[in-house]
C-alpha positions in Angstrom: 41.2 34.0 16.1 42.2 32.8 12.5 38.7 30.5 10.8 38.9 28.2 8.0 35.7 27.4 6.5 34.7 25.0 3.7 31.5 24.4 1.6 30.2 20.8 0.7 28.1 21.7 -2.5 25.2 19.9 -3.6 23.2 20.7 -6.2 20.4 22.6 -4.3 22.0 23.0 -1.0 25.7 23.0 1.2 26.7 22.6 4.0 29.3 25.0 5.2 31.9 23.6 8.4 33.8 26.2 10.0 37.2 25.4 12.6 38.9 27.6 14.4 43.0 27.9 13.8 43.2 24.6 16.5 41.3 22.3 14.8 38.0 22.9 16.9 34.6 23.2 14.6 33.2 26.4 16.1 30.3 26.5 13.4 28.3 24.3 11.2 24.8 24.6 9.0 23.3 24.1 6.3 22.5 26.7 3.3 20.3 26.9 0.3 22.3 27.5 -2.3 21.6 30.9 -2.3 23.6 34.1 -2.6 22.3 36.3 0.0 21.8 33.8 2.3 25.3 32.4 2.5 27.1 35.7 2.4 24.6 36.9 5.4 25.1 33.3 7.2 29.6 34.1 6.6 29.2 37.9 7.6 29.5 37.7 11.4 32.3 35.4 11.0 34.5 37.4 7.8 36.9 39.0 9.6 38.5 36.0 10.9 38.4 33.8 7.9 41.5 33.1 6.6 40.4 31.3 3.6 37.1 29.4 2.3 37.3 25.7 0.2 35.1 24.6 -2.5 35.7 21.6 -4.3 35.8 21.4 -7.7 32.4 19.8 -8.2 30.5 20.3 -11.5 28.6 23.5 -10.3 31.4 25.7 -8.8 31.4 28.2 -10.4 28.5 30.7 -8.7 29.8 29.4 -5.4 33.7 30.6 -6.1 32.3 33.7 -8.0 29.8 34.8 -5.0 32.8 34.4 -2.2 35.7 36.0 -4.4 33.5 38.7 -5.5 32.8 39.4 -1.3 36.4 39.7 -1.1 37.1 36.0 0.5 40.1 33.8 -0.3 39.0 30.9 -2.4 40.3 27.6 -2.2 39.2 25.4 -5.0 40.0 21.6 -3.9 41.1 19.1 -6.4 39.0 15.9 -5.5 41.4 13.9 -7.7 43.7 14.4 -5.1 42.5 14.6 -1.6 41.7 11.2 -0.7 45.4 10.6 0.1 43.7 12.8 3.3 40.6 10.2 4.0 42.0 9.4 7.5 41.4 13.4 8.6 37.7 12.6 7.5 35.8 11.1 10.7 34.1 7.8 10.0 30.6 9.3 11.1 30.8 12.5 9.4 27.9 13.3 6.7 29.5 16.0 5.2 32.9 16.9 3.8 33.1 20.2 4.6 35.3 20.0 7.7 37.8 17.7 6.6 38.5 19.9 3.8 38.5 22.9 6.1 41.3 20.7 8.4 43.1 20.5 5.0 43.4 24.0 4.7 44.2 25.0 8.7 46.9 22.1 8.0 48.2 23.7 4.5 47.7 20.5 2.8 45.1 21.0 0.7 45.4 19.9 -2.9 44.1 23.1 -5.0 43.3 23.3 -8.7 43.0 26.1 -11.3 40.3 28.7 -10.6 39.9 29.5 -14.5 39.0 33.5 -15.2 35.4 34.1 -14.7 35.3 36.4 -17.9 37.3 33.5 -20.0 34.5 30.7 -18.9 31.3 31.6 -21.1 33.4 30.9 -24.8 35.3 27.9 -23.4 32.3 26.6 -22.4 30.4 27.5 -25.8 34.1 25.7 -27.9 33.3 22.3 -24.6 29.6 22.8 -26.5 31.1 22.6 -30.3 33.3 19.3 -29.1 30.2 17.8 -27.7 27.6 18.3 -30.6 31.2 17.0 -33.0 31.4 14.0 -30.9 27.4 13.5 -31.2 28.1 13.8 -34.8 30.5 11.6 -35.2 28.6 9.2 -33.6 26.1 9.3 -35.6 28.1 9.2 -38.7 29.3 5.9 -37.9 25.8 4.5 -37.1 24.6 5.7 -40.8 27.8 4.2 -42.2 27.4 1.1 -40.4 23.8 0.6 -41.6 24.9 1.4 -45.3 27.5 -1.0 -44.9 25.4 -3.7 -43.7 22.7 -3.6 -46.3 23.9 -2.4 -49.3 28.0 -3.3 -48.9 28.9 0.5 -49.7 31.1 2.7 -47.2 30.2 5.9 -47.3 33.3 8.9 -45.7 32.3 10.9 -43.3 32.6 14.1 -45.6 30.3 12.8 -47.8 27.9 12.3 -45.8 28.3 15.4 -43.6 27.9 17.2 -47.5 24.8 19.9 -46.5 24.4 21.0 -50.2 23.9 17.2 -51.4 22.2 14.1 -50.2 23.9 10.8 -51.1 22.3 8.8 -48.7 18.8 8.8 -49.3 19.0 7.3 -52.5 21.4 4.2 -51.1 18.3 2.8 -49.0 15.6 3.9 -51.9 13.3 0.1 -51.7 13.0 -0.4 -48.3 11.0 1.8 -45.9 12.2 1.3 -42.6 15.8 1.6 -44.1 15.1 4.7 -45.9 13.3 6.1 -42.9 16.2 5.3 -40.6 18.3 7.7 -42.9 16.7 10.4 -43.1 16.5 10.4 -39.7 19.9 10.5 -39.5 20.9 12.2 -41.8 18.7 14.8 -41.0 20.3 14.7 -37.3 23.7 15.2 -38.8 22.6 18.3 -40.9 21.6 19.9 -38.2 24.4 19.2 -36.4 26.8 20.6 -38.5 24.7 23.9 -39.1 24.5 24.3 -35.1 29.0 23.6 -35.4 29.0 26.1 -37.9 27.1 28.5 -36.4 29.4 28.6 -33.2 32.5 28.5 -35.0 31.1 31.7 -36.9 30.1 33.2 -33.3 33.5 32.7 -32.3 35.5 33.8 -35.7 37.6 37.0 -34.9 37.0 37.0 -31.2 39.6 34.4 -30.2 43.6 34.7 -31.4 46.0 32.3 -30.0 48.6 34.0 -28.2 52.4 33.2 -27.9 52.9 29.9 -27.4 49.4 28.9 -28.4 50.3 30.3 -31.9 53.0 27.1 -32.5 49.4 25.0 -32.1 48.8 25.8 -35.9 52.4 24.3 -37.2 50.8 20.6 -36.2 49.0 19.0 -38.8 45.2 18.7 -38.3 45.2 21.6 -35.8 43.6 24.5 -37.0 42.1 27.9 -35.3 39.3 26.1 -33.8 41.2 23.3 -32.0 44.1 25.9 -30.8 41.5 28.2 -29.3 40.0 25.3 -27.8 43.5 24.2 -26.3 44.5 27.3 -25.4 41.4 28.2 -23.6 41.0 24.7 -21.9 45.0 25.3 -20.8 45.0 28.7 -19.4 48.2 29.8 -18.7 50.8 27.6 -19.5 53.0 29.3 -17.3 51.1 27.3 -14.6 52.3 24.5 -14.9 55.2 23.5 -13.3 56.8 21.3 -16.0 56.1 19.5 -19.1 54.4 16.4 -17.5 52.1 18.2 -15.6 51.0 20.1 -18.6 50.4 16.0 -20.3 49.0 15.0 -17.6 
């Protein structure tokens, strides 16, 4: 008898929906989102298990890494793209795991990109440099914006990113709450851009764009760090079909 089984993760618990290769649910329960105790709860029913969903929720990636690793065939759904599906979902069900599980006994399922487990940790550390850069930048234009507003001077971002010198400070010299405000910020942005540099250093010599990542550098503005990052938020561009579904 050929089982498809699917997990509806939460963030301290799933729910795990098991049908049988006609459609029947022969099993249903729900786990802690534990290792052992989901492998043990799967073990009676492994042999017949054709496959095993997961959607692509934010916190995948223990729950892909625990089945694959136990030798299961993963399915990671693409959420983006499965509510075309919403009328195999029953109206009173609680849980998704069984419709997606009927998506895969169908072979309908819309799947994503289960990116390398050893290739996650330094895409994730580059996701981290883009976040603190965008915190940055945000706060860049806040301090330009109060310079602007009180003392009719615009500041560039460079400048006031400069960690050897402070020209800030001595724009809002006369007023304390002004003054107060940017120190504050511009103490926010220095450490900012030491916590940037110190990942880009953790990552210098460790990443090297590969054929055709390598073309990356010929555009202007795009240096090592942002073709590492698009190479490693890509993956194999061989993946992808054609050129739209790479845009897209």
């Amino acid at each position: 008898m050929r089982l498809y089984a699917a997990f509806d993760l939460h963030s301290n618990n799933s729910y795990l929906g098991v049908v049988d290769e006609n459609g029947k649910r022969v099993f249903k329960k729900k786990l802690r989102n534990d290792g052992e105790t989901i492998k043990v709860t799967l073990l009676p029913l492994k042999a017949d298990i054709e496959g095993i969903v997961v959607e692509s929720t934010y916190n995948w990636y223990w729950l892909v890494d625990l089945l694959m690793e136990d030798g299961y065939r993963v399915h990671l759904a693409n959420p983006t793209k499965i509510q075309q599906y919403t009328g195999l979902k029953y109206s009173d069900d609680k849980h998704d795991s069984f419709w997606l599980a009927e998506m895969l006994r169908l072979g309908i399922l819309p799947v994503g990109y289960i990116y390398p487990k050893e290739s996650r940790p330094i895409r994730d550390l580059l996701r981290k440099r883009s976040h603190l850069v965008r915190l940055r930048t945000s706060l860049i234009i806040s301090l330009q914006n109060i310079l602007s507003r009180n003392n009719g001077r615009d500041l560039k971002a460079n400048e006031i990113k400069a960690l050897t010198t402070d020209r800030v400070t001595p724009l809002l010299e006369g007023n304390d709450d002004l003054a107060l405000a940017g120190r504050v910020s511009k103490d926010s942005i220095d450490s900012l851009s030491r916590q940037i540099k110190a990942i880009e250093k953790a990552i210098e010599g460790r990443i090297h764009l590969t054929d055709p990542y390598n073309h990356l550098l010929s555009i202007p503005g795009v240096g090592p760090i942002l073709g590492s990052t698009i190479m490693l938020e890509t993956g194999p561009v061989s993946r992808f079909p054609k050129v739209g579904n790479y845009v897209s």
